[in-house]
Z-matrix of the N, CA and C atoms (Angstrom, degrees):
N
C 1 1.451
C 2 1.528 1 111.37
N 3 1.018 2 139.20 1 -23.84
C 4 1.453 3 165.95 2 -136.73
C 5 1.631 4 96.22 3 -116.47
N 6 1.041 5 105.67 4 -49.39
C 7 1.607 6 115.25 5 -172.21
C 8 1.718 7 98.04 6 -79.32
N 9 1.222 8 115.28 7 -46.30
C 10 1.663 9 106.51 8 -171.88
C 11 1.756 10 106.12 9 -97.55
N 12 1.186 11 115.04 10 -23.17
C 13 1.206 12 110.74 11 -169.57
C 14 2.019 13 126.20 12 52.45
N 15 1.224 14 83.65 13 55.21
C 16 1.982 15 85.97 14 -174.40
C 17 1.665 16 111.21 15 -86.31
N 18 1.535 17 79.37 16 141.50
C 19 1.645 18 94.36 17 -173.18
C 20 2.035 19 104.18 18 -88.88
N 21 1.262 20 110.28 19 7.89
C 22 1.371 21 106.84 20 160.89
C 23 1.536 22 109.51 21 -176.51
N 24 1.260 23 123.02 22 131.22
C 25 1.201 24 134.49 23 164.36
C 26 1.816 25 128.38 24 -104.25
N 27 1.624 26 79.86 25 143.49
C 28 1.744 27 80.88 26 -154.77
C 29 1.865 28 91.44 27 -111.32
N 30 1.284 29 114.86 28 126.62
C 31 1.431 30 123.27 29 -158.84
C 32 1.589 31 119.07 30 -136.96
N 33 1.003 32 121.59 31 127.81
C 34 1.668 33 137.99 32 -171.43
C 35 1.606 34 88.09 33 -83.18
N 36 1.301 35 112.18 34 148.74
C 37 1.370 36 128.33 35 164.65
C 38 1.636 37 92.61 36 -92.18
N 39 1.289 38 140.75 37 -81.11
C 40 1.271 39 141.95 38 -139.41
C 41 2.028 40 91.46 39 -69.99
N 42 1.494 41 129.15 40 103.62
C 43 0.944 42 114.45 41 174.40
C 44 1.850 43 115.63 42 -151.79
N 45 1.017 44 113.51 43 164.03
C 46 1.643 45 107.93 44 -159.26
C 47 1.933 46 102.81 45 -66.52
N 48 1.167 47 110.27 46 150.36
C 49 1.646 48 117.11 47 173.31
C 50 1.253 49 106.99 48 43.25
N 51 1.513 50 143.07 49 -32.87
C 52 0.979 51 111.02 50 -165.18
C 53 1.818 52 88.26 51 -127.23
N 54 1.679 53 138.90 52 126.79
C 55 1.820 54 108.82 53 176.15
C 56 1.538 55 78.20 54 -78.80
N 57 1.723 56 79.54 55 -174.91
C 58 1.057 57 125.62 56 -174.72
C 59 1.779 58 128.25 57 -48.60
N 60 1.912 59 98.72 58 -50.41
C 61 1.053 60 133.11 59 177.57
C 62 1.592 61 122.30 60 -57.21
N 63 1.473 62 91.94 61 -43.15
C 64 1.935 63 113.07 62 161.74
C 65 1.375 64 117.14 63 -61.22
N 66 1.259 65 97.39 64 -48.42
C 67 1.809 66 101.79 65 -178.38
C 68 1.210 67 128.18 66 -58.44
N 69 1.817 68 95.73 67 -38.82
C 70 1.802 69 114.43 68 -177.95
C 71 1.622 70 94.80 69 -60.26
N 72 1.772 71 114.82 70 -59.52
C 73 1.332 72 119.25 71 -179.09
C 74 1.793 73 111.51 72 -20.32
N 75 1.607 74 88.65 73 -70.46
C 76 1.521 75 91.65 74 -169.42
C 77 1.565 76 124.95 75 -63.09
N 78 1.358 77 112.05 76 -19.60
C 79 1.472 78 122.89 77 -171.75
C 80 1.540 79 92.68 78 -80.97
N 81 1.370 80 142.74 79 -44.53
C 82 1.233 81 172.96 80 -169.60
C 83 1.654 82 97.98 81 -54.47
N 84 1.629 83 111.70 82 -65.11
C 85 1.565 84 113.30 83 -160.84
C 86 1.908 85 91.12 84 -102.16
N 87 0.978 86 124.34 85 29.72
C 88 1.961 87 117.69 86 168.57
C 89 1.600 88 104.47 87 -145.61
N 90 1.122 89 131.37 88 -9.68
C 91 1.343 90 148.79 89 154.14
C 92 1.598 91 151.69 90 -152.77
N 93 1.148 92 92.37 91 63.64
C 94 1.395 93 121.68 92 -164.06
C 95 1.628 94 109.02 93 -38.26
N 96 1.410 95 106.69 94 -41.31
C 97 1.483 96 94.20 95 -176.31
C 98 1.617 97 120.23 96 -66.94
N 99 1.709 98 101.53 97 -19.05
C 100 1.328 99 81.60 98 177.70
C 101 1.659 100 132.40 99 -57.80
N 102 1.688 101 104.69 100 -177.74
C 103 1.852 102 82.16 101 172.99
C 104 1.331 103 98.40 102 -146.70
N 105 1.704 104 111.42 103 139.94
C 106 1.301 105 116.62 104 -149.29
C 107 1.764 106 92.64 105 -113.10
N 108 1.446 107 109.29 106 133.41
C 109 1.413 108 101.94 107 156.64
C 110 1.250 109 105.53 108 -129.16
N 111 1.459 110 94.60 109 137.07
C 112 1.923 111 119.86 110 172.52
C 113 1.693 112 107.29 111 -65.46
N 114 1.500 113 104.80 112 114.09
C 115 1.220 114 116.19 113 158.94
C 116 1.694 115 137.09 114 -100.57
N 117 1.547 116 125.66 115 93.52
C 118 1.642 117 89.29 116 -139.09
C 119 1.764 118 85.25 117 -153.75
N 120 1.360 119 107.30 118 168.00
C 121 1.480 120 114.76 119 -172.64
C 122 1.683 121 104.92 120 -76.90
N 123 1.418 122 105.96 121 -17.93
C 124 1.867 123 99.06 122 -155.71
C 125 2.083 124 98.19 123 -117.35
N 126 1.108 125 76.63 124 148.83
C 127 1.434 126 95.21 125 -167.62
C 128 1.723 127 110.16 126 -123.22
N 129 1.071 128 103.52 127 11.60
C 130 1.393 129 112.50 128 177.85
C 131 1.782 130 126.05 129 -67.71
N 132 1.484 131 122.68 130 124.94
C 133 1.325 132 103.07 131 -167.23
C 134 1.823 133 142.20 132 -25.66
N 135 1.472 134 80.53 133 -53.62
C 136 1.404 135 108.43 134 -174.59
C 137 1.907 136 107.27 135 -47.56
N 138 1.682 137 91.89 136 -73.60
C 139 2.275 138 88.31 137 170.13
C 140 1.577 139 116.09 138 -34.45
N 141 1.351 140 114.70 139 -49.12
C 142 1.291 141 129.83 140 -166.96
C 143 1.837 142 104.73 141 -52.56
N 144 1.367 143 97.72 142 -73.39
C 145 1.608 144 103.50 143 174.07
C 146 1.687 145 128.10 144 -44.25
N 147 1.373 146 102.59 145 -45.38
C 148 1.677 147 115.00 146 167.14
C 149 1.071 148 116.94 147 -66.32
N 150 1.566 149 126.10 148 -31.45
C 151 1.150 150 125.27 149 174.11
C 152 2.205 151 109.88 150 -76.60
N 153 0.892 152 105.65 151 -39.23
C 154 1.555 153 109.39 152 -170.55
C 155 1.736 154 100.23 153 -87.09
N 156 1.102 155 114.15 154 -8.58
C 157 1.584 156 112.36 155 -173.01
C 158 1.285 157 112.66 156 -113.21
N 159 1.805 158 125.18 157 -2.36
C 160 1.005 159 157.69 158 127.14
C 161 1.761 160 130.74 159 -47.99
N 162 1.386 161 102.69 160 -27.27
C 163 1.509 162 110.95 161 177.78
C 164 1.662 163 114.35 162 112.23
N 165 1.048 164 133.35 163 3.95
C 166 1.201 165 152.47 164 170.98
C 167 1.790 166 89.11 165 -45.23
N 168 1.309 167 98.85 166 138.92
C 169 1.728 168 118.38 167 173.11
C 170 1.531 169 109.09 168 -104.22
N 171 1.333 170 124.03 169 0.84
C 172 1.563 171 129.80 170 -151.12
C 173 1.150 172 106.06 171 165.66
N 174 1.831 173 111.27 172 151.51
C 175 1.146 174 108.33 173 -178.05
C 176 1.763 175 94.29 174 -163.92
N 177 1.698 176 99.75 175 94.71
C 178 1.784 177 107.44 176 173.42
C 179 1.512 178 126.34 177 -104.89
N 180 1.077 179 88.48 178 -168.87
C 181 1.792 180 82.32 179 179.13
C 182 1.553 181 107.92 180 -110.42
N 183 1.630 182 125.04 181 179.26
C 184 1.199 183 109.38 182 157.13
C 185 1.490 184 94.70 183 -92.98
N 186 0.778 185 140.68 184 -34.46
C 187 1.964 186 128.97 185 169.27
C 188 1.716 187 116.12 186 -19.34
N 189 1.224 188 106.44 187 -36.55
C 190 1.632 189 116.98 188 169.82
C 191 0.877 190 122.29 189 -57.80
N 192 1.407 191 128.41 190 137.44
C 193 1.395 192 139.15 191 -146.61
C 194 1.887 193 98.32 192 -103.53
N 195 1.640 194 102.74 193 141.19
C 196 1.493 195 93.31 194 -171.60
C 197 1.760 196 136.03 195 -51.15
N 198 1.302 197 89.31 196 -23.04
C 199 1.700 198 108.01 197 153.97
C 200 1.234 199 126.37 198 -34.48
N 201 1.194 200 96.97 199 -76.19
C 202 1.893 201 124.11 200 169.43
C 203 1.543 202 113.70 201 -80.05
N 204 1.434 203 120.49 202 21.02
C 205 1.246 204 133.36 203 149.97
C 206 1.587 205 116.78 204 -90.34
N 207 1.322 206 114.16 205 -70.50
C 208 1.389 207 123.29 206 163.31
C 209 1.275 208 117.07 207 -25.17
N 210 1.760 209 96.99 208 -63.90
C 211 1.748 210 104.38 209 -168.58
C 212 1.447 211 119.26 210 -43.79
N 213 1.344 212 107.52 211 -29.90
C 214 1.530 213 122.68 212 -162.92
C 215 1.498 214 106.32 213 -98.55
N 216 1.499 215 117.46 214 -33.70
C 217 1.879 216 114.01 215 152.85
C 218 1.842 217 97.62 216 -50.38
N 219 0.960 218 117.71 217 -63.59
C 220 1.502 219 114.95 218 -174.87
C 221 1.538 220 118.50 219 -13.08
N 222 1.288 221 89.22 220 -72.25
C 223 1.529 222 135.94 221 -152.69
C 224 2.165 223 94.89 222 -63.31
N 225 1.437 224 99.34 223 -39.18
C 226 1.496 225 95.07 224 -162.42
C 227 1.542 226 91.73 225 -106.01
N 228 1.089 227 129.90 226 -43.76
C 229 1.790 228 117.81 227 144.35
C 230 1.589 229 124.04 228 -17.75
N 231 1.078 230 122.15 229 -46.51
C 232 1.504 231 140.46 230 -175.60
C 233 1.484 232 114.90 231 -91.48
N 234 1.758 233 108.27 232 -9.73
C 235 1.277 234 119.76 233 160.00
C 236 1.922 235 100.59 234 90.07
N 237 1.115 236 116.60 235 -17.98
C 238 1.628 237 106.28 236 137.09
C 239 1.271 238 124.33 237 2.72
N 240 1.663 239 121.40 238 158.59
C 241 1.638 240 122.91 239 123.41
C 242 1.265 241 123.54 240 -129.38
N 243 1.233 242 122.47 241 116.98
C 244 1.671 243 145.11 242 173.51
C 245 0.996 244 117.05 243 -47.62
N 246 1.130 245 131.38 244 145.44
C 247 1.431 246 129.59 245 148.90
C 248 1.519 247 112.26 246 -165.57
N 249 1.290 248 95.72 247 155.11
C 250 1.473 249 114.98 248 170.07
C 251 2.026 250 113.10 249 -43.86
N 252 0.741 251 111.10 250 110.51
C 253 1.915 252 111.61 251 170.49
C 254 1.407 253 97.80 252 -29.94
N 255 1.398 254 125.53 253 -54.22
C 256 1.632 255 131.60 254 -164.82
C 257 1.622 256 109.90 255 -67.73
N 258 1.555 257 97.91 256 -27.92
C 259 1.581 258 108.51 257 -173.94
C 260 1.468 259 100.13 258 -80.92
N 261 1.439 260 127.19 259 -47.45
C 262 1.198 261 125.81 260 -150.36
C 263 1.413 262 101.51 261 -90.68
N 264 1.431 263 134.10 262 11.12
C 265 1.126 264 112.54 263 169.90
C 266 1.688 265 100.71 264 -131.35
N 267 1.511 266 111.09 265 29.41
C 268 1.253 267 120.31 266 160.48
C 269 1.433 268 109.14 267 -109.95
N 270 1.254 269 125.80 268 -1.21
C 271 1.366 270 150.27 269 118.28
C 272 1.218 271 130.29 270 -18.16
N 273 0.904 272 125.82 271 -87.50
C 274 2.002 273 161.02 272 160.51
C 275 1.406 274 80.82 273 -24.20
N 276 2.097 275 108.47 274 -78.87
C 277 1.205 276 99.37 275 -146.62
C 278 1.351 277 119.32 276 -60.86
N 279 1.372 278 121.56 277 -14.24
C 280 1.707 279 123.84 278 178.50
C 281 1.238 280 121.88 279 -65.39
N 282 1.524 281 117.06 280 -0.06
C 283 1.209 282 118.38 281 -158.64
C 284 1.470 283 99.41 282 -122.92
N 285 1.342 284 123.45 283 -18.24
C 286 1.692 285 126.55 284 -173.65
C 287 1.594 286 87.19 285 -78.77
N 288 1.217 287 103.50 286 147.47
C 289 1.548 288 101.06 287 166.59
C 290 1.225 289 111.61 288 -112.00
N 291 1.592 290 93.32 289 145.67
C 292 1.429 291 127.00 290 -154.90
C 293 1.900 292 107.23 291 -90.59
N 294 0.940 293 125.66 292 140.44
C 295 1.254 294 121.21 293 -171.66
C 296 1.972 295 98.68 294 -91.55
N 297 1.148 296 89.81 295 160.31
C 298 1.987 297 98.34 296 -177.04
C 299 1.529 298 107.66 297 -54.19
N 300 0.967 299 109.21 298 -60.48
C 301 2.119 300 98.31 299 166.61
C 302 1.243 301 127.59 300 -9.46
N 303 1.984 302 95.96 301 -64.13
C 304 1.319 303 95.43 302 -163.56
C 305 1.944 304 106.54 303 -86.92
N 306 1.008 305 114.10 304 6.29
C 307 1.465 306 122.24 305 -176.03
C 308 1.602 307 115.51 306 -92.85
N 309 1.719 308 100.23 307 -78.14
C 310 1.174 309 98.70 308 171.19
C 311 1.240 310 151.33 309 -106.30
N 312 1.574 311 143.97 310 133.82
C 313 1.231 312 126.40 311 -145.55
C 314 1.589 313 125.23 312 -56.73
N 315 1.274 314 134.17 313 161.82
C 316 1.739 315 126.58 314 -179.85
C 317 1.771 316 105.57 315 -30.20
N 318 1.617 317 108.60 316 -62.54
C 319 1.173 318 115.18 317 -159.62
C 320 1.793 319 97.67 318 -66.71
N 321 1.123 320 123.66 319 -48.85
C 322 1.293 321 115.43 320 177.00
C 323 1.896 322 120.60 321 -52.36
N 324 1.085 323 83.27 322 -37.76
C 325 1.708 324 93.17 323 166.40
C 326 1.587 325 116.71 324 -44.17
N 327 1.476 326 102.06 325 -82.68
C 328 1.354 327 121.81 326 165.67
C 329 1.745 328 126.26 327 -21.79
N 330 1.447 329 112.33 328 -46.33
C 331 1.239 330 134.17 329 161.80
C 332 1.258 331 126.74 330 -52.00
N 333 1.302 332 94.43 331 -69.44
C 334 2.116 333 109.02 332 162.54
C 335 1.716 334 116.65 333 -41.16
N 336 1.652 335 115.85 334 -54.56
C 337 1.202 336 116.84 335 -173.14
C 338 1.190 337 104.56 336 -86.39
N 339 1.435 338 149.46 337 -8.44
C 340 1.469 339 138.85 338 157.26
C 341 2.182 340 103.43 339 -73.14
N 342 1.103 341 92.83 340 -20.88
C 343 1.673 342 88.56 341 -169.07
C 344 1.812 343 94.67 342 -89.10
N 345 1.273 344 111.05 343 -18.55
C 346 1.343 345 105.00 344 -175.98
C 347 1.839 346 111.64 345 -99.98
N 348 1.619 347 102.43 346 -7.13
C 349 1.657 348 95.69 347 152.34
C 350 1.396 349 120.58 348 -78.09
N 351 1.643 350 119.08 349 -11.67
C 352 1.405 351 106.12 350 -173.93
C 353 1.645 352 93.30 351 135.29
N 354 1.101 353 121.33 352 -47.40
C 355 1.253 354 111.93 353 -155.61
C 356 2.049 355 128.58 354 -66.81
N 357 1.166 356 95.30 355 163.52
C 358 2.218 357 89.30 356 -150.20
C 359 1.981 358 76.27 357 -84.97
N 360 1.457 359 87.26 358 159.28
C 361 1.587 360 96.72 359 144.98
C 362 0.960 361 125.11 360 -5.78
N 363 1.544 362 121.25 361 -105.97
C 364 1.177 363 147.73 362 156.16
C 365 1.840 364 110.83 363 1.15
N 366 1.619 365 104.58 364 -77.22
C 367 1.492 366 98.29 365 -175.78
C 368 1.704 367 125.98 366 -68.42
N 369 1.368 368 92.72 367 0.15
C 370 1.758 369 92.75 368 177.00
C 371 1.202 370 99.86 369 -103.81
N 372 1.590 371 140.49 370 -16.74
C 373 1.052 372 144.73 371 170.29
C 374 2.092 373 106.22 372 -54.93
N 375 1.540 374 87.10 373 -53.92
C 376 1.880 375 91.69 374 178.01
C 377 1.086 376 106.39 375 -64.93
N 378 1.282 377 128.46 376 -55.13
C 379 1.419 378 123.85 377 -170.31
C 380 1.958 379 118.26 378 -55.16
N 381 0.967 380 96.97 379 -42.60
C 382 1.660 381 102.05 380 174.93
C 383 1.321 382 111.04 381 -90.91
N 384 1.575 383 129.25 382 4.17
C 385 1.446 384 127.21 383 -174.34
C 386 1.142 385 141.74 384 39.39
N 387 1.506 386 93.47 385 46.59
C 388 1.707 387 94.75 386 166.71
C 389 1.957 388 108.22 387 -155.97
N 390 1.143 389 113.97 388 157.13
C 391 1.249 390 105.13 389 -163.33
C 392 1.681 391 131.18 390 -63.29
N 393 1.235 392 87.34 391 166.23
C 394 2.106 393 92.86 392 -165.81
C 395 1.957 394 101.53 393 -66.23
N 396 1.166 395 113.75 394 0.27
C 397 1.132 396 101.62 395 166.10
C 398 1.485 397 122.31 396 -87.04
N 399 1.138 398 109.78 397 -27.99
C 400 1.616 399 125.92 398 176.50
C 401 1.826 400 98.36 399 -84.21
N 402 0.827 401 135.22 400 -20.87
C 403 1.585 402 124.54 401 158.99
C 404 1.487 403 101.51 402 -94.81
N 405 0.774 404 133.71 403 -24.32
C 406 1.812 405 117.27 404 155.88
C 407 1.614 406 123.56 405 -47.50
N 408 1.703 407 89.70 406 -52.58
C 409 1.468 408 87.34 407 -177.37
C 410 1.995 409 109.25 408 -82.06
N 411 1.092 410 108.96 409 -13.81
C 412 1.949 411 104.23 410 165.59
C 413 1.465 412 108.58 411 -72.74
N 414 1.276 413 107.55 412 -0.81
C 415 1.828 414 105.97 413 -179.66
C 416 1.732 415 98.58 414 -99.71
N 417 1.287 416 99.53 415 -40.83
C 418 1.386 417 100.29 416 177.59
C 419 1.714 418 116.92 417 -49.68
N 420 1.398 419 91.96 418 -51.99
C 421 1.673 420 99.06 419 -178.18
C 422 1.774 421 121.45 420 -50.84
N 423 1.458 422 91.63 421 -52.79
C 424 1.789 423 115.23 422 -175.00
C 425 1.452 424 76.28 423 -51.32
N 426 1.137 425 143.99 424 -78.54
C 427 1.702 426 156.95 425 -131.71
C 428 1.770 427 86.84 426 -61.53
N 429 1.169 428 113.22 427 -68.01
C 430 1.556 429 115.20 428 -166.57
C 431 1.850 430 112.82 429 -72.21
N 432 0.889 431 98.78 430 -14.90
C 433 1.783 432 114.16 431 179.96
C 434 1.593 433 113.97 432 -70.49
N 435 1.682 434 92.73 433 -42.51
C 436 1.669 435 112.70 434 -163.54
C 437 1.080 436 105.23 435 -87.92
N 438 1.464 437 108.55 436 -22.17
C 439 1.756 438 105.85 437 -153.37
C 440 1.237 439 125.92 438 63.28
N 441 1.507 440 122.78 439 42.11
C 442 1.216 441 132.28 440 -177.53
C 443 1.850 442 114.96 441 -122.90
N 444 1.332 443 99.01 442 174.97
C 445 1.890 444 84.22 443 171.56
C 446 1.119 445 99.95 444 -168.05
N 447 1.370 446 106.60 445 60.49
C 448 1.989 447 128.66 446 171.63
C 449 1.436 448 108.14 447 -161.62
N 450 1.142 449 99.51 448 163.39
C 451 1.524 450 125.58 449 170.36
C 452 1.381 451 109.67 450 -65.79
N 453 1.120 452 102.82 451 -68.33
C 454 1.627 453 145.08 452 161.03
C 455 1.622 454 113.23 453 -24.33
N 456 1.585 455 111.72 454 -33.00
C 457 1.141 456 118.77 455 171.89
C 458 1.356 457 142.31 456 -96.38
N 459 1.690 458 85.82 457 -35.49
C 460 1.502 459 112.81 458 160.12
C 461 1.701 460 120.58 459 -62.51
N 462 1.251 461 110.05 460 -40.08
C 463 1.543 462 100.05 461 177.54
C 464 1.591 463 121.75 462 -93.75
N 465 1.561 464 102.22 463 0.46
C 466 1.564 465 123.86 464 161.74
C 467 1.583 466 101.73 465 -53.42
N 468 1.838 467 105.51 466 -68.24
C 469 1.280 468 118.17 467 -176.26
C 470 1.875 469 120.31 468 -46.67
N 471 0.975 470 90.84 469 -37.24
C 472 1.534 471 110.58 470 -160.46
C 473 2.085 472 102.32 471 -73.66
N 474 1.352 473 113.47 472 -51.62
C 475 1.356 474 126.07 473 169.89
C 476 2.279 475 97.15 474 -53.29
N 477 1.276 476 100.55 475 -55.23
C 478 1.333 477 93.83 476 -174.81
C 479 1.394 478 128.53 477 -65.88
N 480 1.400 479 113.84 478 -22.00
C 481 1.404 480 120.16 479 -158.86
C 482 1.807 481 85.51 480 -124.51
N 483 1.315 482 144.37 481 -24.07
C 484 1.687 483 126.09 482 -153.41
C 485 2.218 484 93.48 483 -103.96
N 486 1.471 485 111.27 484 -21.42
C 487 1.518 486 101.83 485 174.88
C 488 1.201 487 116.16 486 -68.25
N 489 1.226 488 104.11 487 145.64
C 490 1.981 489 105.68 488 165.24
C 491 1.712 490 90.25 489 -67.95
């Protein structure tokens, strides 16, 4: 990088020894100004987020037509951020908030609103009949679903998002 000095790099996630996501990392924490756009077959949330929450300036497909390849070097050259139409409104949608239905499953539901009357582990475990390890791990889920890492937060969420 040192030797060419590029004012933007254009980068595959799916790639040998090192992905994509690592590379951005490292290109990311030894030359920050550069600006990296993800070029890549998968469009799946998960790449998308690691890649943009990582430092990514852009994020296309190779499905994009060489037109709308360029345009988008342009765009993140010019200090822009690009993206795929398909990307950017898998984008958007992460950001509307989603009501508890569409998040967490029935049984996770069920769990949340007994934990958000008050009740411990233990008594929602009896009440639904089955052990406090299996409502541990539906706390675990709600926890990793929400993006949270409390009790405290989860039934924050749950009052905000489960009322009409």
């Amino acid at each position: 990088m040192t030797l060419y000095s590029p004012d933007v790099v254009l980068m595959d996630i799916n790639m040998p020894k090192v992905d994509g996501i690592e590379g951005l990392k490292r290109i990311k924490s030894k030359f920050p100004q550069i600006k990296v756009l993800i070029q890549t077959a998968f469009d799946d949330s998960d790449k998308v987020f690691k890649a943009i929450s990582n430092g990514a300036s852009g994020y296309i497909l190779k499905s994009d037509n060489p037109t709308r390849i360029l345009q988008a070097i342009e765009e993140v050259y010019e200090g822009g951020a690009s993206m795929n139409p398909a990307i950017a409104r898998k984008v958007m949608e992460y950001f509307v908030p989603k009501k508890t239905q569409e998040i967490l499953t029935p049984k996770e539901q069920e769990v949340l609103k007994f934990l958000s009357e008050g009740l411990s582990y233990k008594m929602v475990a009896d009440k639904l009949g089955v052990s406090y390890s299996t409502i541990n791990t539906h706390t675990k889920h709600i926890y990793e679903k929400l993006h949270i890492s409390s009790l405290g937060e989860a039934i924050y969420w749950y009052y905000r998002n489960s009322q009409p």
